[in-house]
N, C-alpha and C positions, 0 to 999 in steps of 0.2 A: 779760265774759271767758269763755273755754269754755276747761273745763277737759278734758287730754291725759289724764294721768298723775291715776290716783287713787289713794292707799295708804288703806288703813283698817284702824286698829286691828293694825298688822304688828308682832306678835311672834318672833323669833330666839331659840331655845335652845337651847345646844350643853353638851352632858356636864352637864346640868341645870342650867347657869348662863344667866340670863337677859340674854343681850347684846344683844338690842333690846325696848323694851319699850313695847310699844302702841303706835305711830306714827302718825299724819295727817297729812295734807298734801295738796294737788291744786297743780299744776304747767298752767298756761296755754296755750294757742297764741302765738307769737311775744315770750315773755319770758325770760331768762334766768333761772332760779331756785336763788339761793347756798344748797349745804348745804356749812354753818360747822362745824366743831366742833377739838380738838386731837387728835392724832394717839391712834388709839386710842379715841374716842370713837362710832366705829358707823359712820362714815360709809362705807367698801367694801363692810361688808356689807351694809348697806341694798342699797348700788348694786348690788349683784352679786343681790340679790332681786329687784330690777324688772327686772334682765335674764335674770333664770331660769337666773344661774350658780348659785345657793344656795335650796335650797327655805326654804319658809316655816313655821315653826311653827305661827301661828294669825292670823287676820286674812286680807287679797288685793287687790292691787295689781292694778288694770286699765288696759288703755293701747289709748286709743283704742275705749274700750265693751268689751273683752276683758279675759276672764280672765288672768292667768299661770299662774293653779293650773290652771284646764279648759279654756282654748282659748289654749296657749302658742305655736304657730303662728301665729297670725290678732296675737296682741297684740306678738311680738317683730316681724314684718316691718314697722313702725313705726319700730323704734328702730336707731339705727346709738350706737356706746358704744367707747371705750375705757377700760378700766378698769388701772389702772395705767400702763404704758407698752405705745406700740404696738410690735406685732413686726411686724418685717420680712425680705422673704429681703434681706443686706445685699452678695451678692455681682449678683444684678438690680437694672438701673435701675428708677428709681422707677416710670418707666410702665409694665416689664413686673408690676411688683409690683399696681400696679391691672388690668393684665389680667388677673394669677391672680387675685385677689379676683374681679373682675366674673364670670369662669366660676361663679359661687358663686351669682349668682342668674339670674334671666330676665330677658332683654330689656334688656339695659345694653349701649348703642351705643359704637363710638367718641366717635360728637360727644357724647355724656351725661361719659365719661371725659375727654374735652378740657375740657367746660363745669365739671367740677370742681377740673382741674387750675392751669383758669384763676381759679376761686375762692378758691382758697385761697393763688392768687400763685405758684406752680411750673412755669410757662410757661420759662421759661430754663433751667432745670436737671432738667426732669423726667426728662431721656432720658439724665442721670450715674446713677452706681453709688450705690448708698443708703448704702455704705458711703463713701463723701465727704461726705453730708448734716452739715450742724450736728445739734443737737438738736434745735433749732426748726425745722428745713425736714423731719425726722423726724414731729416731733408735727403738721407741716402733711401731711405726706402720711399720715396715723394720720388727721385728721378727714378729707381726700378720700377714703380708702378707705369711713370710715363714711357715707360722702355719694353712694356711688354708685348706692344705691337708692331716692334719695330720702326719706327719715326724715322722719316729722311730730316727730321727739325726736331730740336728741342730748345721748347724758349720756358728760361726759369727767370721771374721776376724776382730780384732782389734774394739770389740765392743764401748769399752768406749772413742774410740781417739772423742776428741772436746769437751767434756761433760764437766761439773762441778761438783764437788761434790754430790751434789743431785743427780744428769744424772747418774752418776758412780753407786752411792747405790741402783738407780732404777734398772737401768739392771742389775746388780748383781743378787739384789732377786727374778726377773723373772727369768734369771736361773738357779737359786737353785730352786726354785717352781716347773720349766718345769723340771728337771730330779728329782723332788722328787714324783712331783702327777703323772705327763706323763711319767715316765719309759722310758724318751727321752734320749738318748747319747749325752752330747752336747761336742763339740769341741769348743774353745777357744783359739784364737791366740791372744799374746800380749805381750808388751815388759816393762811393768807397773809390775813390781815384786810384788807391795804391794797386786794391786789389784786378781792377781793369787793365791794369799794365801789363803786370804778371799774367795776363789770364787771356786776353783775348791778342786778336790778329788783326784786326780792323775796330776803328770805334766811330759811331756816330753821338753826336754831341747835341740834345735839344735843348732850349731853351725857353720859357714863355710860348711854350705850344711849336715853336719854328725849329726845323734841325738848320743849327746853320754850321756844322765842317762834319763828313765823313772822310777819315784817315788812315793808311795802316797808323798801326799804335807807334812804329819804328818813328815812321816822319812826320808824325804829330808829336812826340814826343820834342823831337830836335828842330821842328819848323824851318825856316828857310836859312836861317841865320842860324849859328851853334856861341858858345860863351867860351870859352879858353883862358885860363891863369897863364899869365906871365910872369916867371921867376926872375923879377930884373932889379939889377943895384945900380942908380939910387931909385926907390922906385916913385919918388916926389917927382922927379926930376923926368922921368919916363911917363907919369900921369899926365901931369901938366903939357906935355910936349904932345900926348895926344891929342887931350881936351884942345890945346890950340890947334891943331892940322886938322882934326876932326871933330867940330862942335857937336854934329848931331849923332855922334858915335856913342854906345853906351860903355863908359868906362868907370870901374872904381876901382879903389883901394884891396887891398884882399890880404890876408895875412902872412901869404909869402912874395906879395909881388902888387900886380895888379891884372886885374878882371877887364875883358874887355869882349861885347857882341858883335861879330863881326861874321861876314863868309871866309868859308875856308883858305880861298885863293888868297884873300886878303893880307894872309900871315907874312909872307916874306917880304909883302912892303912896309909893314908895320916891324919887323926882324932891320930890315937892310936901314930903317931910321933910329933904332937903339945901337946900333954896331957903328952908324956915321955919329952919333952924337955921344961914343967914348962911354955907352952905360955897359956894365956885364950881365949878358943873357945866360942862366943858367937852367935854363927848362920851358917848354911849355905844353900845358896840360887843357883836354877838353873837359869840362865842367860839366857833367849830365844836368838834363833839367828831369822834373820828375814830368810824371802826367799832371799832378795840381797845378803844378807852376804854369805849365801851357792852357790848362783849363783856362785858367784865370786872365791869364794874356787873351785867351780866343773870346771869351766870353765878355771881357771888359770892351775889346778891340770891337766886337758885334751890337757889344749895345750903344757904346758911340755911334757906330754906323747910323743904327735905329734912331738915337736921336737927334742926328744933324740934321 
């Protein structure tokens, strides 16, 4: 993988309070990368640093071999970004709205404007008032704007806030699309756990200013341990025989059986002691956990850390 987007050691500190602290992370060619956290937790400012809305206290963020702090020129015409929500003139149709933008750099063709239009799905309705736009045909013409100079990055802040359903599933598959045909890096800030699963390839997770786990989404999801139902009769009698052999094992009750955290290899000794103790095994099932679930495990498990 080659890495876009490099932060190192990116400190923020405003009226002496330290609201980002120490950051890392590298960001890929053509992968979506979820930065997680709950509102308040760091994530605009971070983004408003890699796009050189907000200076850096100590550390530097390079994009594309470039500086942000020394050659902020050369590292922003790389990135196209909406951070918050995109503005618009709402009284211009949408294409003359990409025409104002495109006067904004070099050499942005009509047929570049038309090929964006068309990527982002706004072929039928580009040439209405923006101010008829849904939300979601809004936030779609906010990423063609950002699309018009070609970006090796696009980082959207909290893309799907306002949307409905539909909205949410549109901009999803744009992009997945943009980092799977365009070889684009996208960053992704959002506090919607569901839709971070579905959506990205890797996630970093901040908290109180500190990233503390970047993961693919696969093995943060399932962490080291996985959860698996046991379809077993009697299932009192199969609980209890854990809970004894294994005190500090997570096990409960579950509606066809019993629920038990364990590693994978673990199963056929936990199997060979239902079969020695005369119970009948009739299945066993892994149990997905969601991305919340693991939030809450990592983030619970982090700030313990923090306060011992």
């Amino acid at each position: 993988m080659e890495p876009i987007v490099v932060l190192k050691d990116v400190t923020k500190v405003i009226k002496g309070r330290k609201i980002i602290d120490s950051i890392s992370f590298e960001v890929n060619k053509g992968e979506v990368f979820g930065f997680l956290g709950p509102n308040g937790a760091g994530k605009t400012t971070t983004i408003r640093m890699i796009v050189g809305l907000m200076g850096i206290t100590s550390g530097d963020i390079t994009i594309a071999g470039s500086s942000i702090k020394t050659k902020f020129e050369d590292a922003v015409r790389h990135v196209g970004a909406i951070v918050e929500n995109p503005e618009m003139y709402k009284f211009l149709t949408g294409y003359q709205n990409l025409i104002h933008f495109a006067r904004m750099s070099k050499g942005i063709t009509k047929e570049k404007i038309n090929e964006v239009v068309e990527l982002v799905g706004l072929t039928s309705r580009i040439h209405d008032k923006v101010k008829t736009y849904s939300l979601g045909m809004r936030q779609r013409l906010g990423v063609a704007q950002c699309l018009l100079h070609d970006p090796d990055v696009l980082i959207l802040d909290e893309p799907t806030n306002g949307l409905d359903p539909a909205g949410i599933r549109e901009i999803r598959d744009y992009i997945r699309l943009l980092a799977r045909e365009k070889k684009m890096a996208v960053i992704v800030s959002s506090h919607m756990l569901s839709e971070m699963e579905m959506m990205c390839d890797r996630i970093g997770i901040i908290q109180d200013g500190r990233l503390i786990d970047v993961q693919l989404v696969h093995d943060f999801v399932q962490g080291h341990e996985a959860t698996f139902e046991f379809e077993v009769i009697p299932s009192e009698k199969a609980l209890s025989l854990l809970q004894t052999k294994f005190p500090n094992m997570a096990v409960t009750s579950s509606r066809n059986g019993i629920t038990v955290t364990l590693k994978k290899e673990e199963i056929p000794q936990i199997v060979k002691m239902f079969v020695e103790g005369n119970m009948e095994l009739y299945g066993i099932k892994e149990v997905a956990k969601t991305l919340e679930d693991r939030f809450l495990e990592v983030t619970s498990e982090k700030g313990a850390d923090k306060h011992a």
